[in-house]
N, C-alpha and C positions, 0 to 999 in steps of 0.2 A: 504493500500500500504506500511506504515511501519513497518508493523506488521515483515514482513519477510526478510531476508538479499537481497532477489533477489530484491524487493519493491524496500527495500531500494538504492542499488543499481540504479535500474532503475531509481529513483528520482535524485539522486547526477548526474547522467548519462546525463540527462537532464538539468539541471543546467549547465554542465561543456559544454553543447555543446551549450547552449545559448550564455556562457561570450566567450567562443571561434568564433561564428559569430559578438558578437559583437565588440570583439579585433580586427575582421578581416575586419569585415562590415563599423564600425565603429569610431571605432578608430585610425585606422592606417591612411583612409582614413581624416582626421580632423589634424593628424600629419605631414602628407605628402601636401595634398593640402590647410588646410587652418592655417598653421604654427602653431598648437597647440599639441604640444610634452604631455604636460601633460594628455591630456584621454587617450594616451598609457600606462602612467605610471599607472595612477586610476585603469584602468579596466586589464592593465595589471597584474597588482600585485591582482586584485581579481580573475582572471584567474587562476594565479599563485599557488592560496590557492586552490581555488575548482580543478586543476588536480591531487593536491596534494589527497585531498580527494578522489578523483576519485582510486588513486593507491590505497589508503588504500582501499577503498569498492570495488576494483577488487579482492584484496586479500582476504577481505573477505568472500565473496560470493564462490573466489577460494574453500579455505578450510570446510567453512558451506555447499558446493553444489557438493563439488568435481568434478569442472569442467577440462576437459582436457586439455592439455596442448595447444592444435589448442584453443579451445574456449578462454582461455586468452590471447591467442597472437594475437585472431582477435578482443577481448577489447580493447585491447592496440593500435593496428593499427587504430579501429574506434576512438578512442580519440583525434588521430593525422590530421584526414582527413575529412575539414569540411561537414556536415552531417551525418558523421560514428556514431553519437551518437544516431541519430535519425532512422537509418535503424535497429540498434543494438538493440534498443528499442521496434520498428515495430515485430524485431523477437523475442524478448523475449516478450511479451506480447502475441504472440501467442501460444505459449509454456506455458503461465502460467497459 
């Protein structure tokens, strides 16, 4: 699965949509109802990292796979909207 930029991708993909249900699932709900700000902050700031990697490995994959401009703009969109990472996933693994 690392062998290759899509792999790769797919894996980071994964990753980021996990800390993102868990920021959302998790965290916020712990901030909000049981007064503890700080797993925002933890899991926020590793969210934080892994989206950042997530743009990096969009762009790479962009330029290695010469994906169209639609196909990174509905990466982008899935990164935003939780479970876009894991439908994105579903279709690239069929594809691959």
């Amino acid at each position: 699965m690392l062998k290759t930029p899509l792999g790769r991708f797919r894996l980071i993909a994964l990753i980021e949509g996990i800390s993102f249900l868990l920021l959302l699932g998790i965290a916020m709900p712990l901030k909000y109802f049981a007064d503890f700000p700080a797993a925002v902050s933890v899991v926020g700031a590793l969210h934080g990292l892994l989206f950042v990697l997530y743009i990096a490995a969009v762009a790479h994959v962009t330029f290695a796979l010469r994906w169209s401009f639609v196909r990174v703009m509905g990466a982008l969109v899935a990164s935003i909207v939780p479970f876009g990472n894991f439908v994105l996933d579903s279709r690239l693994r069929q594809e691959q």
